[in-house]
C-alpha positions as CSV (number, residue, x, y, z in Angstrom):
1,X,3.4,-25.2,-12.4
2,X,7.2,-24.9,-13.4
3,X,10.4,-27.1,-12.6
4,X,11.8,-26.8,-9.0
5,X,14.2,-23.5,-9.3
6,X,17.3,-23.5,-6.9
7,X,18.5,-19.4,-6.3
8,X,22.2,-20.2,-4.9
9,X,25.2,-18.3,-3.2
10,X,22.7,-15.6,-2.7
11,X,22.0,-13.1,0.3
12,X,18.8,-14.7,1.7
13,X,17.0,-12.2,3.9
14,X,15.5,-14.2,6.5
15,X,12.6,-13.0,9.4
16,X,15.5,-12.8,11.8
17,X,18.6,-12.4,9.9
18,X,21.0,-12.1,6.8
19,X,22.9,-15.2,5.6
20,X,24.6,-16.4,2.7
21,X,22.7,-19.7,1.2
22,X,20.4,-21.2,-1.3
23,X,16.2,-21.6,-1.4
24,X,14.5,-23.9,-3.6
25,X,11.4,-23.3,-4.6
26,X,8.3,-25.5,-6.8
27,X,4.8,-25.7,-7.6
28,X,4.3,-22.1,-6.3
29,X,5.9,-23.1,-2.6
30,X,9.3,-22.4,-1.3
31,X,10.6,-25.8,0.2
32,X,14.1,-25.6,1.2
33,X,16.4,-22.8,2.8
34,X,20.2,-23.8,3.0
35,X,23.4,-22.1,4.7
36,X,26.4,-21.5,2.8
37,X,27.7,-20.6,-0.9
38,X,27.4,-24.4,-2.1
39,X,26.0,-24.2,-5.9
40,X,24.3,-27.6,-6.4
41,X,23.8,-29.2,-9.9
42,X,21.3,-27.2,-12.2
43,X,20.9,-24.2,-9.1
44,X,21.1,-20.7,-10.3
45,X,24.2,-18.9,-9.4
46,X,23.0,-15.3,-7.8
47,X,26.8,-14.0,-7.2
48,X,25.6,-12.6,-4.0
49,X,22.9,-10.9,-5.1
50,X,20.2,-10.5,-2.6
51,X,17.1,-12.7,-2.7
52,X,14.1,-11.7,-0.2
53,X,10.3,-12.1,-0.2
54,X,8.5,-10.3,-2.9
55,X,7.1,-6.8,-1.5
56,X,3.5,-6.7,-0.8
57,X,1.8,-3.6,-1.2
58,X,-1.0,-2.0,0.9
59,X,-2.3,1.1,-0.6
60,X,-1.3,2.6,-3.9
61,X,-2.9,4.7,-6.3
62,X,-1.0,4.0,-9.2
63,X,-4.2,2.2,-10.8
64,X,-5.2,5.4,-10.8
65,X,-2.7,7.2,-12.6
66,X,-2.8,4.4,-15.6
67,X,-6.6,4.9,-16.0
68,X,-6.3,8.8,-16.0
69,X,-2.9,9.5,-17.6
70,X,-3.8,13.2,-18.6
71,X,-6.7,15.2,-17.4
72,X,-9.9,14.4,-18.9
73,X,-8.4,10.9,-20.2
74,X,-9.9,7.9,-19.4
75,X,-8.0,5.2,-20.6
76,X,-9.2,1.4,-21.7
77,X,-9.4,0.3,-18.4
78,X,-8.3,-3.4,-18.9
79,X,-5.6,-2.0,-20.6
80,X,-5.0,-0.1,-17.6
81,X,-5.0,-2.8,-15.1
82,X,-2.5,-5.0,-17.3
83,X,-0.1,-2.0,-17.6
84,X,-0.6,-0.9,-13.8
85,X,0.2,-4.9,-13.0
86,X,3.4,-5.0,-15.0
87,X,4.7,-1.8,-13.6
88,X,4.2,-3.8,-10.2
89,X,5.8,-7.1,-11.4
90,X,8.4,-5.0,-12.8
91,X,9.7,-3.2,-9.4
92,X,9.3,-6.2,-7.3
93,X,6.0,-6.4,-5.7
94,X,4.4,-9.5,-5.7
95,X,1.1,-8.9,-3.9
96,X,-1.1,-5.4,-3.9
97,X,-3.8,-3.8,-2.7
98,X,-5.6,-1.8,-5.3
99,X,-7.1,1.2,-3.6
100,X,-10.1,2.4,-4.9
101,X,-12.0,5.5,-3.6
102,X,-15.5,5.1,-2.8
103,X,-18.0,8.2,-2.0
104,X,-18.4,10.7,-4.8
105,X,-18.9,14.5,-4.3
106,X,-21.1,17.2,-5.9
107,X,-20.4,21.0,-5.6
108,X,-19.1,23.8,-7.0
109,X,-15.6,22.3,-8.1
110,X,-15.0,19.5,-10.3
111,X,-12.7,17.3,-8.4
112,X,-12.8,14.4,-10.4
113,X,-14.7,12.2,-7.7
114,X,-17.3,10.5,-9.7
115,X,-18.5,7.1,-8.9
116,X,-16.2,4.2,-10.2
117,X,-15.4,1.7,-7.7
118,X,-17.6,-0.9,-8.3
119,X,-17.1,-0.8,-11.8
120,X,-13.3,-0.9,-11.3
121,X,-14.3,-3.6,-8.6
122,X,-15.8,-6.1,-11.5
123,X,-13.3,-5.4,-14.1
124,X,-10.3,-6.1,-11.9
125,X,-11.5,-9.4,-10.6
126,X,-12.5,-10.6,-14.2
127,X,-8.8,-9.5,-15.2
128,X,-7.7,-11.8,-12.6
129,X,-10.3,-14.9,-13.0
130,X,-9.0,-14.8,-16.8
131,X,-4.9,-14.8,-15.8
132,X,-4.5,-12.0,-17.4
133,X,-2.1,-10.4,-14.2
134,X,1.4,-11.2,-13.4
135,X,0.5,-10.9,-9.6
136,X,-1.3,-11.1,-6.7
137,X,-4.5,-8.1,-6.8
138,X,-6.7,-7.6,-3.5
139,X,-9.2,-5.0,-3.4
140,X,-8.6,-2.2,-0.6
141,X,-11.7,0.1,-0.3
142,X,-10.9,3.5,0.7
143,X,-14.3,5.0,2.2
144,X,-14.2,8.7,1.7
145,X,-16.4,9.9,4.9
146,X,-17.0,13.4,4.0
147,X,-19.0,12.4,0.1
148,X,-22.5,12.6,-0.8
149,X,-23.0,8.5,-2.3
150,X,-20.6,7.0,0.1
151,X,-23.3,4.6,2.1
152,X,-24.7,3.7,-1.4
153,X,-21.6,2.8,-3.0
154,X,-20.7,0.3,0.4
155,X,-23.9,-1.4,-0.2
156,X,-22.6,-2.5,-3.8
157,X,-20.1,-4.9,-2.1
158,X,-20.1,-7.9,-0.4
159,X,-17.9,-11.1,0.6
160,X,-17.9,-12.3,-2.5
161,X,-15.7,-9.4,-3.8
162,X,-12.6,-10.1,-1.4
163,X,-12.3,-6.8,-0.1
164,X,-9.1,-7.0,1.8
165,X,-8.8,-3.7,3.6
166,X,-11.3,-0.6,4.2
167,X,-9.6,2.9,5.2
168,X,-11.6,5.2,6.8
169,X,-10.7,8.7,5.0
170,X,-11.6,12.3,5.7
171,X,-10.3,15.0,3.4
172,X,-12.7,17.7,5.2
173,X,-11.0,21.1,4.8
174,X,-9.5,21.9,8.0
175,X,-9.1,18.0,9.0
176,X,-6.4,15.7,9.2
177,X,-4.2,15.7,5.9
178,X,-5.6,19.1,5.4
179,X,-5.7,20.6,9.0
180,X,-3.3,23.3,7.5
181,X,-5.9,25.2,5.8
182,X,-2.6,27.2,4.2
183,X,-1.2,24.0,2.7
184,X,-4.8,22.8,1.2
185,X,-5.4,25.9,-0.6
186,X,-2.2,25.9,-2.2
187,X,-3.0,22.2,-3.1
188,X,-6.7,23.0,-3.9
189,X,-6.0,26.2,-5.9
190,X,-2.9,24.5,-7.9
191,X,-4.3,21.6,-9.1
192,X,-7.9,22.7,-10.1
193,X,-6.7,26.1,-11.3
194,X,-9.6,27.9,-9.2
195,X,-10.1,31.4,-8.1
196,X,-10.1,32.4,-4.0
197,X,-13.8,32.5,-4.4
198,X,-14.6,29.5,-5.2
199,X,-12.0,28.2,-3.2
200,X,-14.0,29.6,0.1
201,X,-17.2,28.2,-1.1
202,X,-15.8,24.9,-1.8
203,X,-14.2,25.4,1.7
204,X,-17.5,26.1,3.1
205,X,-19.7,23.4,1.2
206,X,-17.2,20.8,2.2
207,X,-17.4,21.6,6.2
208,X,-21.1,21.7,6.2
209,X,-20.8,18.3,4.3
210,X,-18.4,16.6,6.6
211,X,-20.6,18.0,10.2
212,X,-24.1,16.7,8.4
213,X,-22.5,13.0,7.6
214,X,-19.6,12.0,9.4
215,X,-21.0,10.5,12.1
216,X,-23.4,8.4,10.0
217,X,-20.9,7.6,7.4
218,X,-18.0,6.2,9.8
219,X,-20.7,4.2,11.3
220,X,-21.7,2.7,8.0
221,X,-18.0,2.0,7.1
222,X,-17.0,0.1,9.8
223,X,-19.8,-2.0,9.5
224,X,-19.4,-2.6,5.9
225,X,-15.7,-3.8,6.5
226,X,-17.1,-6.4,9.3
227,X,-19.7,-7.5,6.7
228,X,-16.9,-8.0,4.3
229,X,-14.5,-9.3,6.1
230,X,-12.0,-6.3,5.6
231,X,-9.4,-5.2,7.6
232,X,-10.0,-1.9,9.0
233,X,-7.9,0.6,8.4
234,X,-7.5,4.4,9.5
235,X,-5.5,7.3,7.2
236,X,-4.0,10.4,8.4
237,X,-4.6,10.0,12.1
238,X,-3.7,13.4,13.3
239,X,-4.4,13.6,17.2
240,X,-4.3,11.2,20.2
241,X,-8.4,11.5,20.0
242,X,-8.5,10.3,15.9
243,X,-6.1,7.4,17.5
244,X,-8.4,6.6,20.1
245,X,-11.5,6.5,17.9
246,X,-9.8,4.4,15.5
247,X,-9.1,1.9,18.1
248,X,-12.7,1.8,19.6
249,X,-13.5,1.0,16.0
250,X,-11.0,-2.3,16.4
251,X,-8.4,-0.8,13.8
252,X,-5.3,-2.1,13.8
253,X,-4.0,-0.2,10.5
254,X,-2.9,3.2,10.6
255,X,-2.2,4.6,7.2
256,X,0.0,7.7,6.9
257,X,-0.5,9.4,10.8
258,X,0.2,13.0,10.0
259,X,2.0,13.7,13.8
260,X,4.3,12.2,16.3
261,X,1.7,12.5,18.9
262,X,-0.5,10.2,16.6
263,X,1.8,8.0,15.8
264,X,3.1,7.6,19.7
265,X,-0.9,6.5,20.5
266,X,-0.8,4.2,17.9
267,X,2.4,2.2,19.4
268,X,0.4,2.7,22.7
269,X,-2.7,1.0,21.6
270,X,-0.9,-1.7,19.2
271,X,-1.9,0.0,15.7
272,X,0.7,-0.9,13.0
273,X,2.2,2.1,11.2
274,X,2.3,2.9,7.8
275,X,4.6,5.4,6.2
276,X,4.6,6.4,2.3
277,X,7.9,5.5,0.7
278,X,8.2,8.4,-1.5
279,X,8.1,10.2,2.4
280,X,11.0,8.7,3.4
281,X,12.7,8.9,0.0
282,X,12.2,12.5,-0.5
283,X,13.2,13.6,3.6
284,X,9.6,14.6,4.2
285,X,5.9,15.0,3.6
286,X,4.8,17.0,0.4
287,X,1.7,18.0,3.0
288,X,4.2,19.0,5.3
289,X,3.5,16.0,7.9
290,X,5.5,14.4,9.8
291,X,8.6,12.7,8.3
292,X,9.0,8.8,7.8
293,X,12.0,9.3,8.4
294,X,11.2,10.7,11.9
295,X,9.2,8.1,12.6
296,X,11.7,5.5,11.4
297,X,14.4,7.2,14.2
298,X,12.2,6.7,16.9
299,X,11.0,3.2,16.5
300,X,7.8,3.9,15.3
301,X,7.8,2.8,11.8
302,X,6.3,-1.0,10.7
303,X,4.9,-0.8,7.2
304,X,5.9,1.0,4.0
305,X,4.0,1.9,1.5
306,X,5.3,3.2,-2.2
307,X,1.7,5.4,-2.2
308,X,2.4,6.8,-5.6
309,X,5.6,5.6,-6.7
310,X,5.9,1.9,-7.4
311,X,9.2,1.7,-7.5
312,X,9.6,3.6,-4.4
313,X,9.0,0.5,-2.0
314,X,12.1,-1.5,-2.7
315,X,14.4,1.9,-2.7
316,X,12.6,3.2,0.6
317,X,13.3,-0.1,2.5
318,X,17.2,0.0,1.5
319,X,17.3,3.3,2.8
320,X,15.9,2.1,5.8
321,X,18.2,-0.8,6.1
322,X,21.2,1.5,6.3
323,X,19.2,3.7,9.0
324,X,18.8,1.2,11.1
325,X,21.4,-1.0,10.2
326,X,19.5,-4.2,9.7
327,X,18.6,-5.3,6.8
328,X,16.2,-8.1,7.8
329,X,14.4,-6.0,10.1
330,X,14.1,-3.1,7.3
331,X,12.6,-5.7,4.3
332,X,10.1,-7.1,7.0
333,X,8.4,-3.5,6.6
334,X,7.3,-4.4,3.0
335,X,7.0,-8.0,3.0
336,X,6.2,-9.6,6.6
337,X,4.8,-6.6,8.5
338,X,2.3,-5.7,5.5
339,X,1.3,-9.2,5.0
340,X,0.4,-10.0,9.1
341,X,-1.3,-6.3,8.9
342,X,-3.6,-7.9,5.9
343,X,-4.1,-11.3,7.3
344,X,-1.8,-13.1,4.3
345,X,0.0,-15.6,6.4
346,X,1.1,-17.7,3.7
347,X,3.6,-15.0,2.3
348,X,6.1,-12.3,3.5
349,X,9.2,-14.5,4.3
350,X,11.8,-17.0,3.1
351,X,10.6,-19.9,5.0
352,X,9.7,-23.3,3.7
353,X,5.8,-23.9,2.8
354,X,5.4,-20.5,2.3
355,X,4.7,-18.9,-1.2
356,X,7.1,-18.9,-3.4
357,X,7.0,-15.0,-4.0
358,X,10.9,-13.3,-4.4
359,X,12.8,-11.0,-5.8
360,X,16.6,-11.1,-6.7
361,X,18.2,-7.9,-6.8
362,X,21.8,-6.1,-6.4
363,X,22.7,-2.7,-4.9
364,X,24.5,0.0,-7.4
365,X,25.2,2.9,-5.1
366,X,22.1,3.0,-2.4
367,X,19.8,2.0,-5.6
368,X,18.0,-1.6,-5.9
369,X,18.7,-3.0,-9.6
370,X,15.8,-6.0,-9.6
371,X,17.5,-9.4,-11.3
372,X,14.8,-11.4,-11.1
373,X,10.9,-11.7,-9.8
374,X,8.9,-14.5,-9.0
375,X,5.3,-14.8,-8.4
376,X,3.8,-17.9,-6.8
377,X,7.0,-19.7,-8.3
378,X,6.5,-18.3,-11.4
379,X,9.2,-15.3,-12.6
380,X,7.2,-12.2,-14.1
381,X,10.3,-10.0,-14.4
């Protein structure tokens, strides 16, 4: 482990508040936190900058950008998982989820969902047995309920693999993210260049598939997470029925509801909402959801999530500081709130015995320039 580090006359953002003071931190745990702009002997001087908890990360895909940076490319995948865990080092986010689809699909469009995960599965957690990563990698499952090999691909993981969370997903046509049939077509037909043909028949294969195995599939998915000993999570809850299905099933996650009705239930039956970053960002859904930023107004905002933009996380959760004009209560969406949601009590706030994951950054404008980040006491950026 390195030396004891002392970050001094810094903005430490505490559970509860905002204060000017120092941390020190060694052997991976932070062990003092200290009012006021004193500098002692051999401390770091931060100049105000602003020191919190590193961000901890729930659900992103950007794994999956790195291993498929063009069409048809399949990158070197360990070379993938180092570059994908820099990128994270390198916008402050100390602790991740990598979400990885399981449940392929056969039919008359190619949509790239082949079977992978338990490959990926291996060859992350031998990247991290061999040090090879800068930060802290969990595994978050996300069980696609309307696929052909989804039961299959459950049955290739167990408690040894440290799933962290499982999502329960349903991209049916016609179904939650995509109940505007309008808005899936245009997302269908864009990306995989198809004809309105094929779009219907794809439209109709994938209906049929979701009535035949739904039911069946769910079941076998919240039972895999219990076998695990996952954290269940739901995605793109859309009514106050998904909402009260999703509690029945014990989920206290809800990734991304799609409506304010859904995300009222959720508050009502004390499920955690997560938001995407880029949402909030951006001023809106690019599915045409329900804003973040909505959400956020009306109290009904607890996690973000940077979804497919890294760098998004840190940004988002400045933007929601100024919204709600706390900053403490805005940084607890990506640090505290995200690490109670995955059962990681050891990290999330400045607080002594916890880890010592942190971030130093400044504010040029409304952007977050990162100083400094630290990984279980050790700086990877």
């Amino acid at each position: 482990m390195p030396d004891a580090v002392i970050l001094a006359n810094a903005t430490l953002v505490l559970p509860e508040e905002t204060l000017t003071g120092h941390l020190r931190f060694e052997n991976g745990e932070i062990t003092d936190v200290v009012a006021g702009s004193a500098v002692p002997k051999g401390a770091v001087d931060c100049g105000g900058d602003i020191v919190a908890p590193g961000l901890i990360e729930l659900h992103t895909d950007n794994l999956e950008r790195h291993l498929r940076p063009r069409p048809r490319v399949d990158w070197p995948h360990n070379a993938a998982i180092v570059a994908h865990d820099a990128e994270l080092a390198a916008t402050g986010i100390t602790t991740v989820f990598d979400a990885i689809r399981v449940g392929s699909l056969e039919g008359s469009i190619s949509t790239g969902w082949t079977r992978y995960a338990r490959k990926m599965a291996y060859e992350i957690l031998a990247m991290r047995t061999a040090g090879a990563l800068k930060i802290s990698h969990h595994l978050h499952l996300r069980a696609e309920i309307c696929s052909h090999s989804l039961i299959e691909e459950l049955d290739g993981f167990g408690p040894d693999d440290r799933v962290g969370i499982l999502s329960l997903m349903d991209h049916t046509p016609g179904q939650r993210q995509f109940a505007d049939l309008t808005q899936y077509e245009a997302y269908m037909r864009g990306k995989h260049g198809i004809s309105q043909e094929a779009f219907d028949a794809h439209v109709i294969e994938r209906t049929a598939l979701g009535a035949r195995v739904r039911a069946p599939h769910e079941a076998a998915a919240v039972e895999a997470a219990q076998r695990y000993g996952a954290v269940l999570a739901s995605h793109d809850d859309t009514t106050v029925d998904h909402v009260a299905v999703s509690a029945a099933h014990g989920i206290r996650l809800a990734e991304f509801p799609t409506t304010m009705e859904a995300a009222h239930a959720c508050r009502q039956n004390a499920i955690a909402v997560m938001m995407g970053a880029p949402n909030l960002i951006r001023g809106g859904s690019h599915s045409g959801n329900v804003a973040a930023e909505t959400l956020a107004e009306a109290g009904l905002l607890d996690i973000l999530s940077s979804d497919y933009v890294p760098a998004a996380l840190l940004y988002a959760a400045m933007k929601l500081g100024t919204l709600w004009g706390d900053m403490s209560r805005a940084m607890a969406t990506v640090t505290s709130a995200p690490a109670k949601a995955a059962g990681l009590m050891d990290r999330g706030m400045i607080a002594p015995g916890k880890r010592a994951d942190l971030i130093r950054f400044a504010q040029v404008g409304d952007v977050p320039v990162l100083h400094g980040v630290w990984s279980s006491g050790t700086r990877v950026a």
